[in-house]
N, C-alpha and C positions, 0 to 999 in steps of 0.2 A: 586433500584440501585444495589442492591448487587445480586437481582437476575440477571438483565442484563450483569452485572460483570461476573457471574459465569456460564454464557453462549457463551458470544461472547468472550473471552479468549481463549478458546479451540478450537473454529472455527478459529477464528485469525490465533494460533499457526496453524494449519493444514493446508493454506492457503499458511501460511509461508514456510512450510518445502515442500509442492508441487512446490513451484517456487525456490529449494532453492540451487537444481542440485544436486554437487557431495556434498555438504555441510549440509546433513541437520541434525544432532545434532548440529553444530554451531547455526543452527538458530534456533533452538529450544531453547536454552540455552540463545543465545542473546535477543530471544522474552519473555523469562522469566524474565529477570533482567530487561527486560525494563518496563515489569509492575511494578517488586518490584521496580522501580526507581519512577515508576510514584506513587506506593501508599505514598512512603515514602517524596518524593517532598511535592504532594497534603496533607497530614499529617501535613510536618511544617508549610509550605502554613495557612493552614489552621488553626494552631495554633499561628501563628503570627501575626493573626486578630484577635485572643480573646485579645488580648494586649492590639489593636489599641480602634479606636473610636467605631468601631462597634460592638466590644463586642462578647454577644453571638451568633450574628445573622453572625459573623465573618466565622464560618465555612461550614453555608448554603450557604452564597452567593458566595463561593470561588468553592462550590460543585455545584451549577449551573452552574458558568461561563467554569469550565472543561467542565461538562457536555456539556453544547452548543458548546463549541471550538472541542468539542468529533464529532460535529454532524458534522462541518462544511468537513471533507476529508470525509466523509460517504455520505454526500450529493452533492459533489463536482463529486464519484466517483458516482451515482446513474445515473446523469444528461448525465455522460459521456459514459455511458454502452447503451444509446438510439440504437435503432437497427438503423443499415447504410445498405447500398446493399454493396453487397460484391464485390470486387475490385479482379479481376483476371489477375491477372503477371502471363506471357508465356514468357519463354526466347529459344529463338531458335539458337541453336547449329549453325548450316550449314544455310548456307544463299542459297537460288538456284543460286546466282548471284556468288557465290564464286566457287560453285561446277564446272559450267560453264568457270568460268576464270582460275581455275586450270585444265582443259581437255582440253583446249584450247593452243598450243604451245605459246610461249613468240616471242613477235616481235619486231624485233630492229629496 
């Protein structure tokens, strides 16, 4: 987990700041704190199972269920990248029909 952790983070962040325009130290910064959000969540999360009924098994089962909830936009976004034929928009300036009705004098 931790190596996973300490791989797709940096990829994430790089992702992030390619789509991120004239902004990208913000999104760098906000991609940072939203991990430390997420570790510090998943932490007490996961500490307020050892309380509960579940004990010690409190912070495994809380570290799968991220985990899988982790999978579900990864595989959502896999499904969705399927190759499509590519769709080609032509937008045409001048119409022949227009060119023709302005050479044409006005008729009353």
């Amino acid at each position: 987990m931790a190596l996973t952790g300490f791989t797709v983070n940096p990829v994430v962040t790089s992702l992030a700041v390619r789509f991120a325009g004239d902004a990208p130290t913000l999104t760098s910064a906000l991609t940072t704190s939203a991990y430390n959000t997420g570790i510090a969540a998943g932490s007490a999360i996961a500490g307020r199972t050892m309380d509960s009924s579940l004990g010690l098994t409190g912070p495994a089962l809380v570290g799968t269920v991220s985990a899988a909830l982790t999978l579900l936009p990864l595989i959502a976004l896999a499904l969705n990248r399927a190759p499509r034929q590519a769709r080609i928009v032509a937008q045409r300036t001048n119409s022949p029909h227009t060119q023709d009705n302005a050479a044409a004098p006005a008729q009353h």
